[in-house]
C-alpha positions in Angstrom: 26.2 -49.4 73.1 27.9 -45.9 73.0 30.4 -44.6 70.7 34.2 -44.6 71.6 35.5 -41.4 72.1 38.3 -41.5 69.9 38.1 -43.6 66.7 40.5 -45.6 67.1 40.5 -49.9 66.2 37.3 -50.2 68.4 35.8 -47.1 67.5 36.2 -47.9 63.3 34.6 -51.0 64.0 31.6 -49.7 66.0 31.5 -47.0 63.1 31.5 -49.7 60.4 29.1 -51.9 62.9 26.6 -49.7 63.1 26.5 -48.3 59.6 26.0 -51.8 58.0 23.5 -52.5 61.0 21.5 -49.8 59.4 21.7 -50.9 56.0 20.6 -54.0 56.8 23.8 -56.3 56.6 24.6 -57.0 59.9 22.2 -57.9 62.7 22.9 -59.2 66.5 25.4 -61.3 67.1 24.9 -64.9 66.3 21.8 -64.2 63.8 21.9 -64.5 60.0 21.7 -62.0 57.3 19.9 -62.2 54.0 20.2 -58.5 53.0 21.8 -58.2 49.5 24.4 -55.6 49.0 22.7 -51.9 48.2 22.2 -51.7 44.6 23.1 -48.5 43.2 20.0 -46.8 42.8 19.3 -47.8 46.3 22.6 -45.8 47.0 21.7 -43.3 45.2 18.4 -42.6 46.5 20.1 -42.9 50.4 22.5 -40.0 49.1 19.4 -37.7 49.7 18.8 -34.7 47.9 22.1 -33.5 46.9 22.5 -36.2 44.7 20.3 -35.3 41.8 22.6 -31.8 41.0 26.0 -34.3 41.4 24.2 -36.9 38.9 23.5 -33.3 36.3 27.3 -32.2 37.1 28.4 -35.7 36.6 26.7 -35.4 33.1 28.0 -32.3 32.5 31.4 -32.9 33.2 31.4 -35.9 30.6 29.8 -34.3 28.1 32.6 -31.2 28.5 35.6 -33.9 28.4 34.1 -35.5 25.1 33.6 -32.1 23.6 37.3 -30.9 24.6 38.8 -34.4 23.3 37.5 -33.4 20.1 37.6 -29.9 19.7 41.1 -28.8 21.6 43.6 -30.4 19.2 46.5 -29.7 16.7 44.2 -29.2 13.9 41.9 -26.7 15.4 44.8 -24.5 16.5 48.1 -24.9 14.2 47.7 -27.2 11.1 50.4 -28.0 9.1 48.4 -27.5 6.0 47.4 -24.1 6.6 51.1 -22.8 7.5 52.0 -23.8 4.1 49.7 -22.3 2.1 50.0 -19.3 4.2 53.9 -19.3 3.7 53.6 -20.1 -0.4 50.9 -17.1 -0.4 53.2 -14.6 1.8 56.4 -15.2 -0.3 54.4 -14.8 -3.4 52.8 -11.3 -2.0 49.3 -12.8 -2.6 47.9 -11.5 0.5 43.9 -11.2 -0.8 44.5 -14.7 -1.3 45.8 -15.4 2.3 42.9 -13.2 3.7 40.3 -15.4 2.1 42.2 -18.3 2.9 42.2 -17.5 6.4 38.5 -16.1 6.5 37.1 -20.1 5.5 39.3 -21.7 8.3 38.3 -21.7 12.4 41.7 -22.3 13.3 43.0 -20.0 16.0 46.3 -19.3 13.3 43.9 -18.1 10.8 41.8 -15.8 13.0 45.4 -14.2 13.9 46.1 -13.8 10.3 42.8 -12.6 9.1 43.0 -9.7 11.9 46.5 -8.9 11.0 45.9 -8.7 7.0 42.6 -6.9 7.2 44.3 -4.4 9.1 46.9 -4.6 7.1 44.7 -3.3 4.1 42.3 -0.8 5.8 45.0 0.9 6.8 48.1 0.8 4.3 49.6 3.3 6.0 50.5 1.3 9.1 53.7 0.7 10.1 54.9 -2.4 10.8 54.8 -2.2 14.6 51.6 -1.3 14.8 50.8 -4.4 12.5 52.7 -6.2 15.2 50.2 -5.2 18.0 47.5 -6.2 16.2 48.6 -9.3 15.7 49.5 -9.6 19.5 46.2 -8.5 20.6 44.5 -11.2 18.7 47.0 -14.1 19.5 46.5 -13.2 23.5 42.4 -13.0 22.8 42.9 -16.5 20.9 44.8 -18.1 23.4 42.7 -16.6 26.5 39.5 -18.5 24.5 41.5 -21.5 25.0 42.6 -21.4 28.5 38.5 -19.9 28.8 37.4 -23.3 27.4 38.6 -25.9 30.2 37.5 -23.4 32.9 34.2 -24.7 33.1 35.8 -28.1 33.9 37.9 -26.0 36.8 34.3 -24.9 38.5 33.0 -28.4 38.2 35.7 -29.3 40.3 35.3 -26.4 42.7 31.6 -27.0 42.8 31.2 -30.7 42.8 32.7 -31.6 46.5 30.4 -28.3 47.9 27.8 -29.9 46.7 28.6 -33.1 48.6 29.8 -31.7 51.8 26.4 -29.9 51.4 24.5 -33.2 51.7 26.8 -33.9 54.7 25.5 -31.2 56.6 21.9 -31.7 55.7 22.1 -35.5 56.2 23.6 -34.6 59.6 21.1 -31.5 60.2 18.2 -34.1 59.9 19.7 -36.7 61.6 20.2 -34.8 64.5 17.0 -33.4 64.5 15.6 -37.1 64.4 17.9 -38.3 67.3 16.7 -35.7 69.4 13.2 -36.8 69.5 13.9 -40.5 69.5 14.3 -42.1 72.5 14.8 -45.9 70.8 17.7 -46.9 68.6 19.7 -44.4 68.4 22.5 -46.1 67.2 20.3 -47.1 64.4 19.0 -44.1 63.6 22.1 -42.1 63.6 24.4 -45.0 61.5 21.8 -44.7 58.7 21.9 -40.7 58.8 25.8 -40.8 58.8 25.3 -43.1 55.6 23.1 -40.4 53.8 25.9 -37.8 54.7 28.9 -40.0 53.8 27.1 -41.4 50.5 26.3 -37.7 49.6 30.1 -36.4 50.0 31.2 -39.6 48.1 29.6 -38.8 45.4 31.1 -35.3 45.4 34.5 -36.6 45.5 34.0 -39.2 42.6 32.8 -36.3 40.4 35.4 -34.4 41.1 37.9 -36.5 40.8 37.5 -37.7 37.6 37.6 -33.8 36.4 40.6 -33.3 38.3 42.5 -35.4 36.2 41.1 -34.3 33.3 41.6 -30.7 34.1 45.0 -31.5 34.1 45.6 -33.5 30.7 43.2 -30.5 28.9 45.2 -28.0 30.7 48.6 -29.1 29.6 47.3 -30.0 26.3 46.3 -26.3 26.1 49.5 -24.9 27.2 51.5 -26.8 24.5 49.1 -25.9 21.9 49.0 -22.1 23.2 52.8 -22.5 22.4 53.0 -23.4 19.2 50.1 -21.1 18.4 52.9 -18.2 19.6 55.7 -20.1 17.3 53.1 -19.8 14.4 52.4 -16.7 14.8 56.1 -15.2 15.3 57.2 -17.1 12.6 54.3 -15.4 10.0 55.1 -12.4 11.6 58.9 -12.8 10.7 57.9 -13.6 7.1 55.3 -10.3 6.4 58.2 -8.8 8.1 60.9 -9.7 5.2 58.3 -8.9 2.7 57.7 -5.5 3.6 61.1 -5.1 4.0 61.8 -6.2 0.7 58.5 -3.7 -1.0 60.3 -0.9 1.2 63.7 -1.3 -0.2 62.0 -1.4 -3.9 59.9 1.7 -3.4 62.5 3.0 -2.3 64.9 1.8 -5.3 62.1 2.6 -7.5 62.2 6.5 -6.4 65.7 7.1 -6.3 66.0 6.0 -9.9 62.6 7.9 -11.0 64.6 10.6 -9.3 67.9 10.9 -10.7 68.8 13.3 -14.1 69.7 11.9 -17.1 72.7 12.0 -18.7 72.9 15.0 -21.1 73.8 13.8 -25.1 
C-alpha cells in the first residue's frame, strides 16, 4: 500500500494506519490486537536520543519557575515595611541610620538607597543632580537584573522545540537510511521512524509550552514590580530632595545672620 499524495481524509488515515501498525495496535484487517497502549517510558525511549537533553530542560525549566515563584515578588523588590522606616529615617535626617538599614536588606529599593547614600557621604560636595544619576544608574542596573532573571526561561523556550525538531531530522535521517536498504515493509519501517521523529518534536513542544506561559506571567509580574520599584525610588528621591532643600535654606539662614553687624549701643 502506497502513500496518498496529498494528505487529505485518506491520506490521515493511512498516516495514522500505519503509525499504530508499527506500534503494535493495529494489525490486518479482521485480526485481533492485544498490544497495550505505549507506556511512557516506552515513549520515551521511541523519542530517540534527543529526548534525554528535553527530559534535563524539562527539569530545568521547573526548577527555574519554582525558584522565580518565590524569589520575584513584592517583598523582594518594594516592601512596605522598608519604605517606612526609610521615610521616618529621611524626615528625621538620620541618614547613617538609613544606610545601615538599607545595607542588612536584599531588596532591590535598598540596594538603590544604599548606592545613593554612600555616595551621598563620600562625596558631600555633590550636588543634587549628580545624586540623582547615581540613583538612576542603580535603579536601571536593579531592574535590568530583574528582566536578566526570567531570560533563562526565554532561551528554554528558544532552545526546547530545536531540540525536538532536531530529533525530527535525525529520526528521519535514519529512517531514510534504513528504507533505502530494505526491500520488505516499508511501510512498517518508515511509520515507526516517523513515530521517533514525531515523539521527539512533541516533546519539544510540551516543554516549551509550559515555559511559554510562564514566561509570560513572570514577565508581566516583572514589569509591574519594575514599576513600582521606579515609584519607590522617585518618591525617596523627592523626599532627600526636600531635605536638602530644607539644610540649604538653613545654611544659608545660618550665614546671613553670622554675617550681619550688630547694632551699635
Amino acid at each position: 500500500m502506497s502513500p496518498p499524495r496529498a494528505l487529505g481524509g485518506a491520506g490521515l488515515w493511512w498516516a495514522l494506519t500505519s503509525l499504530a501498525t508499527a506500534q503494535g495496535t493495529v494489525g490486518p484487517p479482521g485480526a485481533k490486537t492485544n498490544a497495550a497502549p505505549a507506556t511512557l517510558s516506552e515513549l520515551f525511549h521511541a523519542g530517540g536520543l534527543m529526548m534525554y537533553p528535553l527530559v534535563a530542560l524539562s527539569v530545568l525549566a521547573v526548577a527555574l519557575i519554582l525558584f522565580y515563584t518565590f524569589s520575584i515578588r513584592q517583598d523582594a523588590v518594594v516592601s512596605d515595611r522598608f519604605m517606612n522606616e526609610a521615610e521616618t529615617l529621611i524626615r528625621a535626617g538620620d541618614y547613617p541610620g538609613l544606610l545601615l538599614i538599607a545595607s542588612r536588606r536584599n531588596e532591590c529599593i535598598a540596594r538603590i538607597t544604599q548606592k545613593t547614600l554612600e555616595f551621598a557621604t563620600k562625596n558631600p560636595t555633590a550636588s543634587f543632580d549628580d545624586v540623582r544619576e547615581v540613583t538612576e544608574a542603580e535603579g536601571t542596573r536593579q531592574a535590568s537584573l530583574l528582566s536578566g532573571r526570567i531570560s533563562i526561561l526565554a532561551d528554554i523556550i528558544t532552545v526546547a522545540p530545536m531540540v525536538g525538531l532536531l530529533g525530527t531530522v535525525l529520526g528521519m535521517i535514519a529512517e531514510m537510511r534504513t528504507i533505502s536498504k530494505s526491500i520488505n515493509s516499508v511501510q512498517m519501517e518508515f511509520a515507526s521512524g516517523v513515530a521517533e521523529a514525531l515523539i521527539a518534536t512533541a516533546g519539544g513542544l510540551l516543554v516549551a509550552i509550559p515555559c511559554v506561559l510562564a514566561y509570560a506571567v513572570f514577565r508581566g509580574r516583572v514589569q509591574r514590580l519594575i514599576a513600582e520599584l521606579e515609584a519607590a525610588a522617585t518618591h525617596l528621591m523627592a523626599m532627600l530632595s526636600a531635605q536638602y532643600k530644607k539644610a540649604t535654606a538653613r545654611a544659608a539662614a545660618q550665614r546671613a545672620t553670622s554675617g550681619t553687624p550688630r547694632p551699635s549701643s
